[in-house]
Backbone as a chain_set.jsonl record, in Angstrom:
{"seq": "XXXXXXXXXXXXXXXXXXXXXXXXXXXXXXXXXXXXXXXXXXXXXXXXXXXXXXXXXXXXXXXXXXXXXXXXXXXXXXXXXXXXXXXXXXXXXXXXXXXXX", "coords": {"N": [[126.261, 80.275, 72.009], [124.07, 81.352, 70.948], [122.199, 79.015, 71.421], [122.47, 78.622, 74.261], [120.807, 80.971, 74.965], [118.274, 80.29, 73.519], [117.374, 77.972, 74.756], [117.375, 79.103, 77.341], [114.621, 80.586, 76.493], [113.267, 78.682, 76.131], [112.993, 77.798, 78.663], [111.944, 79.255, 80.271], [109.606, 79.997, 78.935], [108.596, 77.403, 79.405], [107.999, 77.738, 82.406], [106.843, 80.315, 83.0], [104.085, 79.478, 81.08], [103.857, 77.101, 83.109], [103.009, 79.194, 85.665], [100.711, 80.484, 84.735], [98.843, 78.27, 84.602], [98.583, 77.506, 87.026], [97.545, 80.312, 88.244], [95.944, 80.403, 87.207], [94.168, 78.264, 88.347], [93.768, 79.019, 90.974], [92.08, 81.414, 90.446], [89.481, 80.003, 89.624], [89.36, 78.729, 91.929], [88.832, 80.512, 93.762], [86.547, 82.017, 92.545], [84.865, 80.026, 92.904], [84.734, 80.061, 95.976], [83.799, 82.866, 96.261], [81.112, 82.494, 94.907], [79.822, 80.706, 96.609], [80.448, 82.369, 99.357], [78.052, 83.95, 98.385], [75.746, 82.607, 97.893], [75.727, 81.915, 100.703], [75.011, 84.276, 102.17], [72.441, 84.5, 101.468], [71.451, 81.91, 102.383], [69.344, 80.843, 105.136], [69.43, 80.209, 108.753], [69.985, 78.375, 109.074], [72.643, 76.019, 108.412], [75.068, 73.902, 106.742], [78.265, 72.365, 106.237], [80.065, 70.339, 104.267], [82.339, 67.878, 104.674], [84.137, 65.872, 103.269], [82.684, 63.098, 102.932], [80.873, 63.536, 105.217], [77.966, 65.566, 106.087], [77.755, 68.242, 108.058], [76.114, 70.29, 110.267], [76.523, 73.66, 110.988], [77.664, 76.692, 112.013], [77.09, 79.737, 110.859], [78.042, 81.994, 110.875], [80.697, 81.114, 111.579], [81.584, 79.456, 108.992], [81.274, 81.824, 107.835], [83.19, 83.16, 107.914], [85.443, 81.305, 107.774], [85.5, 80.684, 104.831], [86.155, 83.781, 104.346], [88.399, 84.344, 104.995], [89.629, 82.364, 103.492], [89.152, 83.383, 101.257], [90.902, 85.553, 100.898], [93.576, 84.479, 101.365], [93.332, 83.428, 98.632], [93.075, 85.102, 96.924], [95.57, 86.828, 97.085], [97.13, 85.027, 96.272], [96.743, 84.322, 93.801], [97.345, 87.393, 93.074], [100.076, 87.703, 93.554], [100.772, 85.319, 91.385], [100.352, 86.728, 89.573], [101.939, 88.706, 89.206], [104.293, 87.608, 88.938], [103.836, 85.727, 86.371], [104.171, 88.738, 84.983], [106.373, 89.294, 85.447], [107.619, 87.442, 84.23], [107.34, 87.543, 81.865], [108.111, 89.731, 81.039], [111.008, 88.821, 81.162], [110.905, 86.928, 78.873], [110.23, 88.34, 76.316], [112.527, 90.266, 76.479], [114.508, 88.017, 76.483], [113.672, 86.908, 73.805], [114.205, 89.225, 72.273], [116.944, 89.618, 72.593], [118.084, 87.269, 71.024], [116.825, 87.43, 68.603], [118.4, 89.921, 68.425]], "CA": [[125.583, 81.393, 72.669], [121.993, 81.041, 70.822], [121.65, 78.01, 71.668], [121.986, 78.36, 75.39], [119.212, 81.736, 74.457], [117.073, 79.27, 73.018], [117.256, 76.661, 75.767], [116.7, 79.663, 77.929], [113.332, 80.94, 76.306], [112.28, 77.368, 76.232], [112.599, 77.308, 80.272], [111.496, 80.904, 80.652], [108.011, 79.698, 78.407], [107.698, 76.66, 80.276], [107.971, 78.74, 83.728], [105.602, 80.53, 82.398], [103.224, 78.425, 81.567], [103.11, 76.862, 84.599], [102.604, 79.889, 86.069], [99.31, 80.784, 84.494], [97.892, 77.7, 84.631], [98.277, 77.594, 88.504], [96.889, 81.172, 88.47], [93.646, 80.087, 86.63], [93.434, 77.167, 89.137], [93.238, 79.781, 92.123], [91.335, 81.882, 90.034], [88.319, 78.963, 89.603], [89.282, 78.467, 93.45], [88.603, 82.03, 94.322], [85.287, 82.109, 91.992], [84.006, 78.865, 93.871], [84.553, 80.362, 96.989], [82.898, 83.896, 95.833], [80.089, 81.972, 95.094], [79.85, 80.288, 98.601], [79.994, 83.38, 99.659], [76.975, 84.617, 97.793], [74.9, 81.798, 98.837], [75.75, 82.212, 102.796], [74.749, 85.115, 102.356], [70.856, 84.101, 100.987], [70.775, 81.463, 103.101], [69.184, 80.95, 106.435], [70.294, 80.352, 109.625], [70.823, 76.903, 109.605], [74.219, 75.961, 106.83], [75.817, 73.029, 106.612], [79.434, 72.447, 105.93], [80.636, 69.409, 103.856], [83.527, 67.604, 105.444], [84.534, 64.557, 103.189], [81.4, 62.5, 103.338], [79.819, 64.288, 105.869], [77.595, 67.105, 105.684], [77.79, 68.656, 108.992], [75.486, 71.556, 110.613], [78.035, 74.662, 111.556], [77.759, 77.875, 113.036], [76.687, 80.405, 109.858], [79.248, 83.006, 111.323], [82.046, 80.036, 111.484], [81.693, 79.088, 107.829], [81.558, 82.793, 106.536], [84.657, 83.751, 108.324], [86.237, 80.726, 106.835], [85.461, 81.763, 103.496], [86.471, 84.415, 104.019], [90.131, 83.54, 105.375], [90.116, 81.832, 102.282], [89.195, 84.637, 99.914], [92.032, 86.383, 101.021], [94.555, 83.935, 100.761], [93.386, 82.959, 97.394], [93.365, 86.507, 96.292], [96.928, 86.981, 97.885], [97.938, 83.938, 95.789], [95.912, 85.247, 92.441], [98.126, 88.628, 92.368], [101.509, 87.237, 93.282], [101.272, 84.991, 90.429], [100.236, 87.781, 88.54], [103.407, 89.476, 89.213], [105.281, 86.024, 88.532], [103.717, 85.755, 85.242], [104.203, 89.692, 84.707], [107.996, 89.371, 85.027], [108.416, 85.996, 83.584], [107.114, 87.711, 80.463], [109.149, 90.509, 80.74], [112.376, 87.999, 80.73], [111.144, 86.115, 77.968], [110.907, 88.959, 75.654], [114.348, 90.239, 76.32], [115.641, 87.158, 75.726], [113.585, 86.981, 72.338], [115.176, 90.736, 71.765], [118.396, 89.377, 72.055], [118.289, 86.205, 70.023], [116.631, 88.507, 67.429], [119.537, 90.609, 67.334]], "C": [[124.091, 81.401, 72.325], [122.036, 80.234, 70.95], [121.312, 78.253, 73.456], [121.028, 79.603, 75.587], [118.126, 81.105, 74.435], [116.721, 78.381, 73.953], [116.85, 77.546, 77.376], [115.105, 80.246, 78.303], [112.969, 79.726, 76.596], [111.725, 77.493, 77.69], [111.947, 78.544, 80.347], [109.729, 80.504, 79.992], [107.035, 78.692, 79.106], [107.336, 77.091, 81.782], [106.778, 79.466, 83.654], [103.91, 80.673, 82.401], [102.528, 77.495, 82.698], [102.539, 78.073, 85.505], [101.384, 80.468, 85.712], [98.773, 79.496, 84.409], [97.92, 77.183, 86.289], [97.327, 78.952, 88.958], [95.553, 80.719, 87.882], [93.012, 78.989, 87.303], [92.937, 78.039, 90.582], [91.997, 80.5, 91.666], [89.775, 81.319, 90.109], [88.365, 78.719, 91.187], [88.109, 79.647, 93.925], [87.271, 82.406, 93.455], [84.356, 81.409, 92.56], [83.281, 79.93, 95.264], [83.925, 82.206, 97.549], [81.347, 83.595, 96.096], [79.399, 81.322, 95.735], [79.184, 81.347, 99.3], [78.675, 84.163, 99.834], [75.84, 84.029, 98.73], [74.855, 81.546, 100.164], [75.08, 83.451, 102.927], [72.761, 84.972, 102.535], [70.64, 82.982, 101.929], [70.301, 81.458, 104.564], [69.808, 81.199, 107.465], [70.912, 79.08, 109.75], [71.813, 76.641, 108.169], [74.66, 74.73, 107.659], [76.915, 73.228, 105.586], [79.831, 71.119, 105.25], [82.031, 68.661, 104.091], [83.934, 65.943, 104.565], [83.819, 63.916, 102.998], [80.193, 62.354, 104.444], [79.136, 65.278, 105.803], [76.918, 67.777, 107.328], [77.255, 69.983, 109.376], [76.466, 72.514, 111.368], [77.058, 75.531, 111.536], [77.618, 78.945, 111.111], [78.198, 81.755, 109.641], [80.703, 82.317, 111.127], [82.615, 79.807, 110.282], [82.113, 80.609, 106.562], [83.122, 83.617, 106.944], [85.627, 82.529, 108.064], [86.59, 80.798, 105.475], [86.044, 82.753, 103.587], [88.37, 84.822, 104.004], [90.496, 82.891, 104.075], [90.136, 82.637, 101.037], [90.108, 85.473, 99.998], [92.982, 85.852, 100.587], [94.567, 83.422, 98.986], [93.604, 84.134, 96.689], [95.103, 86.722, 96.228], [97.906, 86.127, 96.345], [97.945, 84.38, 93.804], [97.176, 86.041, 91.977], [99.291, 88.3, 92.484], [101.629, 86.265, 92.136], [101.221, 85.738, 89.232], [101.368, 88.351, 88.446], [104.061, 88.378, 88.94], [105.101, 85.982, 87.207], [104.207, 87.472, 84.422], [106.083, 89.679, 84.309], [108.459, 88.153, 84.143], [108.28, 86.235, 82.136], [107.962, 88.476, 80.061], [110.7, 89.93, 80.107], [112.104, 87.372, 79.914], [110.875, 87.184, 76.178], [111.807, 89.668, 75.389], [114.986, 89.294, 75.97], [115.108, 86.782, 74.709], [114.064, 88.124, 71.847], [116.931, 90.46, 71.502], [118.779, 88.42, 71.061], [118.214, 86.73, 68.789], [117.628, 89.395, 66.847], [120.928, 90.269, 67.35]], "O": [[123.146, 81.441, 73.113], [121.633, 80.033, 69.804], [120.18, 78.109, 73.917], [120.253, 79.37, 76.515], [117.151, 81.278, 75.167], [115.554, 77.993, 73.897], [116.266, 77.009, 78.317], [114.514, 80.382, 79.374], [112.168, 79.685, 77.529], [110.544, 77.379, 78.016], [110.83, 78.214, 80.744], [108.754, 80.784, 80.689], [105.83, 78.695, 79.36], [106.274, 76.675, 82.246], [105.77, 79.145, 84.284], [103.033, 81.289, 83.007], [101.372, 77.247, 83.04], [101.496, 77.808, 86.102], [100.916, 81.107, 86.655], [97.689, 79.718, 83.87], [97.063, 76.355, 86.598], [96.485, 78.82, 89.846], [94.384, 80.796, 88.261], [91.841, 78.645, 87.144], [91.896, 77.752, 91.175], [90.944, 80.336, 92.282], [88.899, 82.044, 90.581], [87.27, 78.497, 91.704], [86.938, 79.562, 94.297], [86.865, 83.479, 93.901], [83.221, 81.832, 92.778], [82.15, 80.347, 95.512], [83.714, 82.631, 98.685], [80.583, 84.062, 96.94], [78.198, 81.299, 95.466], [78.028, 81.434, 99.714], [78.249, 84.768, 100.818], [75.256, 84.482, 99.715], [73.911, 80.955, 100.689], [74.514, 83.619, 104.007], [72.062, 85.291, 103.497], [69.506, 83.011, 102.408], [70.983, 82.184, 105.288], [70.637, 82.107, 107.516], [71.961, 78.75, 110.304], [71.561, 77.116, 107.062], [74.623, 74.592, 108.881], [76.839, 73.864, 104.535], [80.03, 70.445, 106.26], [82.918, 69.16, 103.399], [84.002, 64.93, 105.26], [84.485, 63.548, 102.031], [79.206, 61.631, 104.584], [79.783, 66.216, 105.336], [75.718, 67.729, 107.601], [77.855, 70.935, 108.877], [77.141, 72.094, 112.308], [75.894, 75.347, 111.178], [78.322, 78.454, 110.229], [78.919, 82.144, 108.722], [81.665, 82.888, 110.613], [83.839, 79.857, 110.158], [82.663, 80.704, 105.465], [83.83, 84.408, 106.322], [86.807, 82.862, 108.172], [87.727, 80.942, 105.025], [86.806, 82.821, 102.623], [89.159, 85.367, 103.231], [91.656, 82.925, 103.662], [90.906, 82.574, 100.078], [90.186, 86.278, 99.07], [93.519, 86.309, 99.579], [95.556, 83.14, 98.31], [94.418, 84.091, 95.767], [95.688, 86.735, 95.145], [98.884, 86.502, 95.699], [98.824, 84.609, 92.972], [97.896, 85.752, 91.022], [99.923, 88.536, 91.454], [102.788, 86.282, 91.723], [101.814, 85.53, 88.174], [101.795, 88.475, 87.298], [104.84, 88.919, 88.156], [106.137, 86.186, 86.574], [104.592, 87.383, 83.256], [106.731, 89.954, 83.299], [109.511, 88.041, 83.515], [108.809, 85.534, 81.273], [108.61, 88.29, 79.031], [111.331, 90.307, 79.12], [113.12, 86.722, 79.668], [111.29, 86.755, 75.101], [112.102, 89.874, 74.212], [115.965, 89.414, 75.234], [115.916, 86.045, 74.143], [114.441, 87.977, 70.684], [117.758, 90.864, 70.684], [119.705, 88.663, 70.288], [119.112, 86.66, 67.95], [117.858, 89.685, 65.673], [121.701, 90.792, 66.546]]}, "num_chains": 1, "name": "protein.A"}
């Protein structure tokens, strides 16, 4: 019985784990694309878009309503793992509460 506890927390830590270090990769996503943001904002009229090894002249309006499509979904993505990590913690100190007693 503690053992399959123990072999539980293990997966429950590594779950986890992965789960915040995917949230801190959106997170750095969703800071990038903040800061995009910023700078569309300051710049002109003319913007270029980076495509791969192109750097392509776009539409100012095109680029900030892509951004911004993207600041949503990254947000979106942000707080659901927040709640993923929120419960995954919850279940891993119950099942250190029980091993404990």
């Amino acid at each position: 019985m503690d053992q399959e506890k123990i072999q539980e927390m293990q997966i429950t830590e590594q779950k986890l784990q992965n789960t915040i270090l995917q949230k801190q990769a959106f997170q750095m996503e969703l800071a990038e694309t903040n800061a995009a943001l910023e700078e569309l904002e300051k710049s002109g009229d003319e913007v270029f878009k980076i495509i791969g090894q192109l750097m392509i002249k776009s539409e100012k309006s095109k680029i900030k309503e892509d951004l911004l499509d993207k600041q949503r979904i990254l947000d979106l993505r942000v707080k659901s793992l927040e709640k993923q990590e929120n419960s995954l913690t919850e279940q891993l100190e119950k099942i250190q509460n029980e091993i404990s007693s």
